[in-house]
C-alpha positions in Angstrom: 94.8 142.3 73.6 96.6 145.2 71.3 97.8 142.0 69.2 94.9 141.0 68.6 92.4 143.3 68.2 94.2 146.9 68.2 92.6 147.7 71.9 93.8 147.4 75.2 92.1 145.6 78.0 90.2 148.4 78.9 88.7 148.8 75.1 90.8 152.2 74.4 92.5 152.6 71.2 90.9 151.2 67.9 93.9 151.4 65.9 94.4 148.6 63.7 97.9 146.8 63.0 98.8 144.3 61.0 99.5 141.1 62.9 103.4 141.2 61.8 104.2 141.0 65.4 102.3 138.3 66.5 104.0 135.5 67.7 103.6 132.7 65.3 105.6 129.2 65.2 107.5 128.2 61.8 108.0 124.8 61.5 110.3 123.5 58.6 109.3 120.5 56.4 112.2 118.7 57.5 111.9 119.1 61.3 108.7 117.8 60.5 109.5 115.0 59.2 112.7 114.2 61.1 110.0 114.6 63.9 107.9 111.9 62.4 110.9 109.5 61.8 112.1 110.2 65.1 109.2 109.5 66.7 108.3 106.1 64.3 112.0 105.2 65.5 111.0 105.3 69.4 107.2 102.9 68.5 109.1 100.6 67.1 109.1 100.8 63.2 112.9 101.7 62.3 111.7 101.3 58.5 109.6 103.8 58.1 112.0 106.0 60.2 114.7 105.4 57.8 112.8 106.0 55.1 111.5 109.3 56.6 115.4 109.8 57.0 116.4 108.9 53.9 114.0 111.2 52.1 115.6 114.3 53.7 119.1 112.7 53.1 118.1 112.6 49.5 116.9 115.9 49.1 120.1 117.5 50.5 122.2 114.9 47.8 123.5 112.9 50.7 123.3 109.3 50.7 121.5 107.4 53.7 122.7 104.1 55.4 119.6 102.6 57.0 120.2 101.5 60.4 118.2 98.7 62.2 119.1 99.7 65.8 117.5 102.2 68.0 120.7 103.4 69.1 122.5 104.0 66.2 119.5 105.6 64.6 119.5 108.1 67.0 122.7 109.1 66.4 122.4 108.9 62.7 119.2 111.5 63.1 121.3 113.3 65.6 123.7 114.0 62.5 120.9 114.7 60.4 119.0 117.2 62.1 122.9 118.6 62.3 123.4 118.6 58.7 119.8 120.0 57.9 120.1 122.5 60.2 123.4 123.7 60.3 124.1 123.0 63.8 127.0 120.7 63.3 129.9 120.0 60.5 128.4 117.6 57.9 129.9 113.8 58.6 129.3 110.8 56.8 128.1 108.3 59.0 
């Protein structure tokens, strides 16, 4: 409750604070849309998941390969997600 309102459960305390510590979720725009392509990828349509791909390839001056099977996509947005985030060493695939 203090969060929220600056009183415990109880009503005690009207102190104000700014909501600083709330717990809020940050979403990137590229998890977003490596989200999106990964999830176009699984339904079906792998061109409109590389191009979702490709977009966030571009933007980061890399140059995207578009791939027409599930399984190499995957790994391919594996890499990306990588590169975007710093998780593993860039590699061309």
């Amino acid at each position: 409750m203090w969060k929220f309102t600056g009183s415990s459960s109880e009503g005690k305390g009207n102190q104000r604070r700014p909501f600083r510590d709330a717990n809020y979720l940050y979403y990137r725009y590229a998890d977003i849309i490596l989200n999106k392509a990964e999830a176009m990828a699984e339904i079906g349509d792998l061109t409109a998941a590389n191009s979702l791909v490709q977009e966030i390839a571009e933007r980061a001056g890399i140059a995207h390969v578009p791939n027409n099977d599930i399984k190499g996509f995957r790994t391919k947005l594996l890499a990306e997600r990588g590169r975007e985030f710093g998780n593993k060493p860039v590699v061309a695939l």
